[in-house]
BASEMI-69250 format. One record per residue (C-alpha): residue in one letter; z, x, y. Coordinates in steps of 0.05 Angstrom, whole numbers, plus 5000, padded with zeros to 4 digits. Layout:
# BASEMI-69250
SITE   resn     zz     xx     yy
SITE      A      Z      X      Y
...
# end
This chain:
# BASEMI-69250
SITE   resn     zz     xx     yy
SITE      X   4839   5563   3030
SITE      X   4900   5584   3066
SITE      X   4904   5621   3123
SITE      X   4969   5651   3113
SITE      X   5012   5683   3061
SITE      X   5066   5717   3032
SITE      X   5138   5695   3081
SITE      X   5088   5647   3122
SITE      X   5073   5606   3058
SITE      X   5137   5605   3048
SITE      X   5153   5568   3123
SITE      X   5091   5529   3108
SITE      X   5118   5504   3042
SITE      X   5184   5478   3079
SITE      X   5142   5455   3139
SITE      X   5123   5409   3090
SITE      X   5178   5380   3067
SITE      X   5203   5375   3133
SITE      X   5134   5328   3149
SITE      X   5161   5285   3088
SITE      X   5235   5280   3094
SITE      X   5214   5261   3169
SITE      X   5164   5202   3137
SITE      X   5215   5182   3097
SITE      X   5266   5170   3147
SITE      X   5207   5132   3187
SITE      X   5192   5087   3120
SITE      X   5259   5075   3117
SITE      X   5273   5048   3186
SITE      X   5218   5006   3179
SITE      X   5244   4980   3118
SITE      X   5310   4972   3161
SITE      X   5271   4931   3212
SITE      X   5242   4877   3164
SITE      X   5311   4866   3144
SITE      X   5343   4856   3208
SITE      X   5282   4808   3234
SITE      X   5287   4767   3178
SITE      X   5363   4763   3191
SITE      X   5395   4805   3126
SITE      X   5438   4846   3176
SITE      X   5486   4866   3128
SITE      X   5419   4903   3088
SITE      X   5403   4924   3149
SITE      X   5470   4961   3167
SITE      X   5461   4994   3095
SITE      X   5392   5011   3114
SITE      X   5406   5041   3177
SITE      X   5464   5086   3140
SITE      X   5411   5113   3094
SITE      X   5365   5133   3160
SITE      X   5422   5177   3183
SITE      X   5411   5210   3124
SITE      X   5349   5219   3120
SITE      X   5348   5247   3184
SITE      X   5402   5299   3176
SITE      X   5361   5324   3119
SITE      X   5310   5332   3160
SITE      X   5353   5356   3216
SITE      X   5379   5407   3159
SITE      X   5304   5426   3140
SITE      X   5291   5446   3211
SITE      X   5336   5499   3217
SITE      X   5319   5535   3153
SITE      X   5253   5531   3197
SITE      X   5280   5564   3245
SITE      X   5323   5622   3203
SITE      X   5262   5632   3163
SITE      X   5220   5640   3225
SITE      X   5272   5689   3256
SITE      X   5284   5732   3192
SITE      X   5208   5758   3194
SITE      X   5158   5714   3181
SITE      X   5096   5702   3234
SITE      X   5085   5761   3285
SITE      X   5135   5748   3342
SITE      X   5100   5719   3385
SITE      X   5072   5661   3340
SITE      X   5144   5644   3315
SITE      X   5167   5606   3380
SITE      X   5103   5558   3381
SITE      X   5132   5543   3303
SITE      X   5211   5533   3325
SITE      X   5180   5486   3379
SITE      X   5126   5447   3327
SITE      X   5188   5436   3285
SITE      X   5232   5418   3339
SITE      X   5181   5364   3360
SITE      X   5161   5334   3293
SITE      X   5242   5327   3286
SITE      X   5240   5287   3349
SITE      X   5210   5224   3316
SITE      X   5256   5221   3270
SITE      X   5309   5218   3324
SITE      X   5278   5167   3359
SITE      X   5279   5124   3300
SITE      X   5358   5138   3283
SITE      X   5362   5118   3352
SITE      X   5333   5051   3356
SITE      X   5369   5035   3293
SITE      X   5439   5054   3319
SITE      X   5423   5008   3385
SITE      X   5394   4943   3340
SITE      X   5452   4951   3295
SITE      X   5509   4963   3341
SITE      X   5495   4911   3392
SITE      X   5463   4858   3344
SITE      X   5409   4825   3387
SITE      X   5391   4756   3361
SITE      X   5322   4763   3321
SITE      X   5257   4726   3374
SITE      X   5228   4701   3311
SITE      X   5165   4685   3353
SITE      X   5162   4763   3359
SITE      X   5179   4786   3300
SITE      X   5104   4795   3269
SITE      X   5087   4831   3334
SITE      X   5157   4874   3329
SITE      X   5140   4904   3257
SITE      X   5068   4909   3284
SITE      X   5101   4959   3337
SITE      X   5137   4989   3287
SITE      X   5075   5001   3246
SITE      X   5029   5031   3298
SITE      X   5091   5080   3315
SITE      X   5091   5105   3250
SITE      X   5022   5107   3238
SITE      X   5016   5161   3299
SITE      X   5063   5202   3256
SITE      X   5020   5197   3194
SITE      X   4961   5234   3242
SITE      X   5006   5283   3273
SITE      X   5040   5301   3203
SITE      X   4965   5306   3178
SITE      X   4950   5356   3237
SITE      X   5004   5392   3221
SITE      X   4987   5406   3148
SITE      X   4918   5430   3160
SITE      X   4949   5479   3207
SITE      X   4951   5526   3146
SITE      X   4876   5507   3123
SITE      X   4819   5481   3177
SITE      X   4843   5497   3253
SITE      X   4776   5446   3274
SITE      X   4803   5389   3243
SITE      X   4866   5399   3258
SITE      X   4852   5395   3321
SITE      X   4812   5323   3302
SITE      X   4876   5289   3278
SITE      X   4911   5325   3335
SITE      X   4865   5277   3383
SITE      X   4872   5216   3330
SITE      X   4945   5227   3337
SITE      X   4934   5214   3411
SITE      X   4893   5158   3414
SITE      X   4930   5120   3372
SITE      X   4992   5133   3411
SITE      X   4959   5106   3469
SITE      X   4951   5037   3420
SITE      X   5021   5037   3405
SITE      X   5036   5044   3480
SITE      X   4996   4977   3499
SITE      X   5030   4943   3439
SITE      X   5102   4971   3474
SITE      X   5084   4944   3540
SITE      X   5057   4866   3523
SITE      X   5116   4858   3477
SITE      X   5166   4879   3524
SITE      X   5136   4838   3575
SITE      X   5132   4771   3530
SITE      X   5209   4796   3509
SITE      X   5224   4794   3590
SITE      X   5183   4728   3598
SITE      X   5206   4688   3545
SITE      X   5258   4629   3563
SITE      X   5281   4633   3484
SITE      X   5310   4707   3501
SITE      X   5378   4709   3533
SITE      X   5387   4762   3590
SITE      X   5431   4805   3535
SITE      X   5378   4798   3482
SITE      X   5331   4817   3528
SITE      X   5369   4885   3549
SITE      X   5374   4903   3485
SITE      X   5303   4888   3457
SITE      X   5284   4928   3511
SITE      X   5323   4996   3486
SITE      X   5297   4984   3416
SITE      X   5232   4976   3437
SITE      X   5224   5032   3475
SITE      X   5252   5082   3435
SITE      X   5211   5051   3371
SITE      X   5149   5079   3426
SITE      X   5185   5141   3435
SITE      X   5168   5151   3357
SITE      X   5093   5152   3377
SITE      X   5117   5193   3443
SITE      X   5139   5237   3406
SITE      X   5088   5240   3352
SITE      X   5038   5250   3406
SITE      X   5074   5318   3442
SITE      X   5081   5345   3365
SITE      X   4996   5340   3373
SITE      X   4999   5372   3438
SITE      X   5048   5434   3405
SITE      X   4981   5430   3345
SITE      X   4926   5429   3393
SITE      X   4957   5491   3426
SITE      X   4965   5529   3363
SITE      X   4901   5505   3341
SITE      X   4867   5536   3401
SITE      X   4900   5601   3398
SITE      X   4896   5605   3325
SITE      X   4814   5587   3334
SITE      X   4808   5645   3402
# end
């Protein structure tokens, strides 16, 4: 049952969306990513178009957050811990326009004996954000297990770091990779982690509220 009602459904209501339209520009750089590793780049410039929008949708969402927030709804002091919750969530989907304008401007040639272990990256990033969107959503309904996917969130962005740091070091190790390749794997790689990063300070923002919310 929710907690809330009245203008704070409302916020809640486009919270959610916002949690979606940032999923769907996730799914759809990882739909990008296939492309590109199995060497459609064309596709994948198309792909990476429709990620930009996505995520100035989302982008868009985030400040009707915001105005909503600001126009009344929340007691004041609860309303910043909900501009900064938004703020964060809208990170990851940054991070992911951001790999995909790096891979796609520069081009790096594909290490097809990384590729598996690329979209496998790719895929633990994203399933951090599935944890911390989940978090999120039970905000509104049970602060307890909130706070459990909160902690899911982080363990699995502790995963998704491990994965980061053995592929970059078989990117920097590899005698297949040249030393431009290898500059730019490293940016895209990175910044596909800062999706879980990011994911993972989003469940830092819920396990505060949580906790407050709980006394």
């Amino acid at each position: 049952m929710p907690i809330f009602g009245g203008k704070e459904s409302n916020v809640f209501g486009t919270i959610n969306e916002h949690l979606e339209m940032v999923k769907l520009t996730l799914e759809k750089f990882q739909e990008m990513m296939k492309v590109y590793l199995d060497g459609d780049f064309e596709k994948a410039e198309k792909l990476m178009r429709e990620v930009e929008q996505y995520e100035r949708e989302a982008d868009h969402l985030r400040r009707e957050i915001e105005t909503m927030l600001y126009q009344g709804a929340f007691l004041p002091a609860n309303r910043g811990d909900y501009v900064r919750l938004s703020e964060l969530i809208d990170n990851t989907a940054d991070a992911a326009e951001s790999a995909a304008h790096v891979l796609i401007l520069a081009k790096p040639r594909v290490p097809k004996e990384l590729k598996e272990e690329i979209m496998q990256l790719v895929e633990e990033s994203l399933k951090t954000y599935e944890y911390v969107k989940r978090a999120v959503e039970l905000l509104n309904e049970n602060v307890n297990e909130a706070l459990e996917y909160a902690k899911r969130t982080e363990e699995q962005e502790e995963e998704a770091d491990k994965l980061e740091y053995d592929l970059l070091k078989k990117i920097f190790e590899s005698e297949k990779v040249t030393t431009y390749a290898k500059l730019i794997w490293n940016q895209v790689i990175t910044k596909i982690g800062d999706i879980a990063d990011r994911a993972e300070d989003a469940s830092d923002q819920v396990m505060l509220m949580a906790i407050k919310r709980r006394g």
